[in-house]
PALUMNU-601087 format. One record per residue (C-alpha): x, y, z. Coordinates in steps of 0.25 Angstrom, whole numbers, plus 2048, in hexadecimal, padded with zeros to 3 digits. Example, Ala and Ser with C-alpha at 12.3 -4.5 7.8 and 13.67 -1.06 7.14 Angstrom:
REM PALUMNU-601087
8317EE81F
8377FC81D
END
This chain:
REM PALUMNU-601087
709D0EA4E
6FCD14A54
6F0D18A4C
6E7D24A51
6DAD21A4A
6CBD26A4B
6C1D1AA44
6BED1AA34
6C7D29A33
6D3D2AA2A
6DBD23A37
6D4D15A31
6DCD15A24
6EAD14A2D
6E4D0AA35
6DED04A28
6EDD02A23
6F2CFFA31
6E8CF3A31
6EDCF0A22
6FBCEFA23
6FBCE8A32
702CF3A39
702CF2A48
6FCD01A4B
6F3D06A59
6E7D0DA56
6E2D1AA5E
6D4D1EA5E
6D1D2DA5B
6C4D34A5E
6C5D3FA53
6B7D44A58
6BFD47A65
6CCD45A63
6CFD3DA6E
6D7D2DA6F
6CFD23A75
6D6D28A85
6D0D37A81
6DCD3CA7F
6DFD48A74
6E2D42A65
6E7D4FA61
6F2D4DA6C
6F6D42A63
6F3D46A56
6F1D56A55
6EBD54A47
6DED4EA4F
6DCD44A45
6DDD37A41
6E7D2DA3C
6F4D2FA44
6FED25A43
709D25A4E
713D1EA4A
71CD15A56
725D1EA54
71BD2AA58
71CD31A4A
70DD34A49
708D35A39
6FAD39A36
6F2D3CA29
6EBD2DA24
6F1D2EA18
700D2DA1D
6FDD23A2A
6F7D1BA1F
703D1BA17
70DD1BA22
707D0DA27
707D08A18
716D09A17
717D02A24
715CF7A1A
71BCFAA0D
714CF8A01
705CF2A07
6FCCFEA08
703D08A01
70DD089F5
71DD0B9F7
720D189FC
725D209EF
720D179E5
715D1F9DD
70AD149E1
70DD1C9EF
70BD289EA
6FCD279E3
6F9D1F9F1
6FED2D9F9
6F5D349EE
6E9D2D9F1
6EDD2D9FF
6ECD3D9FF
6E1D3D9F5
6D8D36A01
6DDD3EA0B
6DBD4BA06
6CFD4A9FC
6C8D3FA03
6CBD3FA12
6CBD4EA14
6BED4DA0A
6B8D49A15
6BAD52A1D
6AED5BA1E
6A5D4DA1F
6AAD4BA2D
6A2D5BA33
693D59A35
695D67A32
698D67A23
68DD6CA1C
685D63A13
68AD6AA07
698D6AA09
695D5BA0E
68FD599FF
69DD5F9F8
6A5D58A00
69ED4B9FD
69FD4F9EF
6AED519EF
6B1D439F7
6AAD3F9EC
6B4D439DF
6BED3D9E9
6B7D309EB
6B4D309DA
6C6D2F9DA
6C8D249E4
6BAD1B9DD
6C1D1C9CF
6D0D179D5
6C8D0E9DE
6BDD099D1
6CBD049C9
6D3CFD9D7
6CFCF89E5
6D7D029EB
6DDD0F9EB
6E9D0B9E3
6E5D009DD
6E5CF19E1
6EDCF39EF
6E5CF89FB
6EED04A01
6EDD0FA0B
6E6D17A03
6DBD0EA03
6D8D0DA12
6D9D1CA12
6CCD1DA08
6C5D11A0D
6C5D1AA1C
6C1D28A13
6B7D1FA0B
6B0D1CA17
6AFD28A1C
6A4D29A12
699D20A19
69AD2BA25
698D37A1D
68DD31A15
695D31A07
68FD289FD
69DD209F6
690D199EC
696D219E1
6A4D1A9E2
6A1D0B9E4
6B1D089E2
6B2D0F9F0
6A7D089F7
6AECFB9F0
6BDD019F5
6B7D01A03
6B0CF4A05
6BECF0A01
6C5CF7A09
6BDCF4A14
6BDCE6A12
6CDCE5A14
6CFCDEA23
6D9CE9A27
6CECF2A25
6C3CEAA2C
6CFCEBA35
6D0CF9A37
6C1CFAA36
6BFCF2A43
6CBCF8A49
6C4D05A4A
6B6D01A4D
6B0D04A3F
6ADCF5A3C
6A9CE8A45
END
């Protein structure tokens, strides 16, 4: 299987897995400011979406979208980082899954332009927040998204989570977030991933 990833984006909770579930996996570096592999070639010759993660499988079936790569490389390995396929454990997992990508992930979103005014900045902010305010009351009662098992879903919020510290989003308000990713980030498959992708010595 082959990664294309771009350090600390979404790609990192793929790779996080990979890295959890010991999966032999190559990794590609993608410049998403240019869109260019490390030899200068197009990316969007490889993935027309222009972003990352994409899996390519040996098979070369390509799959994108973080949260199904992610769950894709949990079953590789039945039962470890994510519940049974049709079990109703599963489902709530594909629920959170959703509920990071789309209110969380693409919350995002308008962070990333310099161009976003400072009051659309400040609304967003404020909507992130009423997302983060759910995942602290789950996260206040469990050490993990559901519940004492460390899952897919995790790594994809640790990655979101961190995006905070680049747009200057103070987490002070949810110490059971702040708590969820110093331990997170204190798992060695994580350290791992991080050193893997130059984000830590």
């Amino acid at each position: 299987m082959k990664l294309y990833y771009t350090p600390g984006a979404c790609s990192q909770a793929p790779h996080i897995a990979a890295h959890e579930l010991g999966l032999p996996i190559d990794v590609v570096k993608v410049d998403l400011t240019k869109h260019t592999l490390a030899d200068g070639s197009d990316y969007y010759r490889v993935n027309p979406k222009g972003y990352v993660p994409l899996l390519v499988l040996d098979d070369g079936t390509t799959l994108s979208e973080a949260s199904v790569i992610v769950q894709y490389l949990a079953d590789q390995k039945p039962g470890t980082l994510a519940p049974a396929f049709g079990t109703p454990a599963r489902w709530k997992m594909m629920e959170l899954l959703t509920f990071l990508a789309t209110e969380v992930h693409k919350g995002f979103g308008p962070l990333w332009s310099p161009q976003t005014p400072a009051e659309v900045r400040a609304a967003v902010i404020a909507r992130l927040g009423t997302r983060f305010e759910l995942l602290a009351q789950t996260l206040a009662k469990q050490p993990f998204l559901t519940g004492d098992a460390f899952t897919v879903a995790d790594a994809y919020l640790f990655v979101l989570l961190n995006w905070t510290k680049l747009h200057k989003v103070d987490l002070g308000r949810w110490p059971a977030l702040t708590e969820f990713q110093a331990r997170v980030a204190a798992r060695p498959a994580v350290q791992a991933t991080l050193k893997a992708e130059g984000l830590m010595k």
